[in-house]
N, C-alpha and C positions, 0 to 999 in steps of 0.2 A: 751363736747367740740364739737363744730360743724367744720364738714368736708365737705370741697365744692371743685370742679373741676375747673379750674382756667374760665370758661365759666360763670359758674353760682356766682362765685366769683366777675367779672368784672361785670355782668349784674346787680350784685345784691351788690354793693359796698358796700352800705350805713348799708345793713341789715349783712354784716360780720364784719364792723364797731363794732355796737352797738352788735353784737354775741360778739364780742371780749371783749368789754367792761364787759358785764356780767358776761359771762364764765371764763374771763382771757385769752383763748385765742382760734385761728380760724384757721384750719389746713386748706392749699390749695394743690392740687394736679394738677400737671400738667400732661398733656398726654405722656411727655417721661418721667415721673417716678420722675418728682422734686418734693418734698414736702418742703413745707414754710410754716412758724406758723407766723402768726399774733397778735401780743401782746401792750396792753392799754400802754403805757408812766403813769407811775405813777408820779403824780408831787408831788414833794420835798418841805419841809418846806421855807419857805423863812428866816426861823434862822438859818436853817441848815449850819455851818462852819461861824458862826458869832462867834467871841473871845470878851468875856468883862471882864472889868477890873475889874470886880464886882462879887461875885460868887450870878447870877440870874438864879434859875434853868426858863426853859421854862414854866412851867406852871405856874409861876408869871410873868411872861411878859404877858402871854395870859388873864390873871385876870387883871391886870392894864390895857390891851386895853378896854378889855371889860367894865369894870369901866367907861373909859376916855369915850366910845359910848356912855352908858347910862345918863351918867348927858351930854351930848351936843344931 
């Protein structure tokens, strides 16, 4: 996990970004003693909290898209 001074953090926005992404997460230190973790948003299924009236587990939904792509 990479640890950056809130200086070299701001100068170097982009590369604590993609640290974060990597690592999971990017520790910042400020000069009066605050520390802050910088952490990726992991994104969520888009089934995720869908109800069907159907008992369709997710991994056939995902085989019938992928199906529906290949013959179009």
């Amino acid at each position: 996990m990479l640890v950056m001074t809130f200086s070299e953090a701001r100068q170097n926005f982009a590369t604590a970004l993609d640290s974060s992404k990597k690592d999971g997460a990017v520790i910042i230190k400020r000069a009066d003693g605050s520390v802050f973790k910088i952490t990726p948003e992991i994104p969520k299924s888009p089934f995720e909290g869908i109800k069907t009236l159907a008992d369709i587990k997710k991994e056939e939904i995902f085989l019938a898209l992928r199906e529906t792509r290949e013959e179009n």
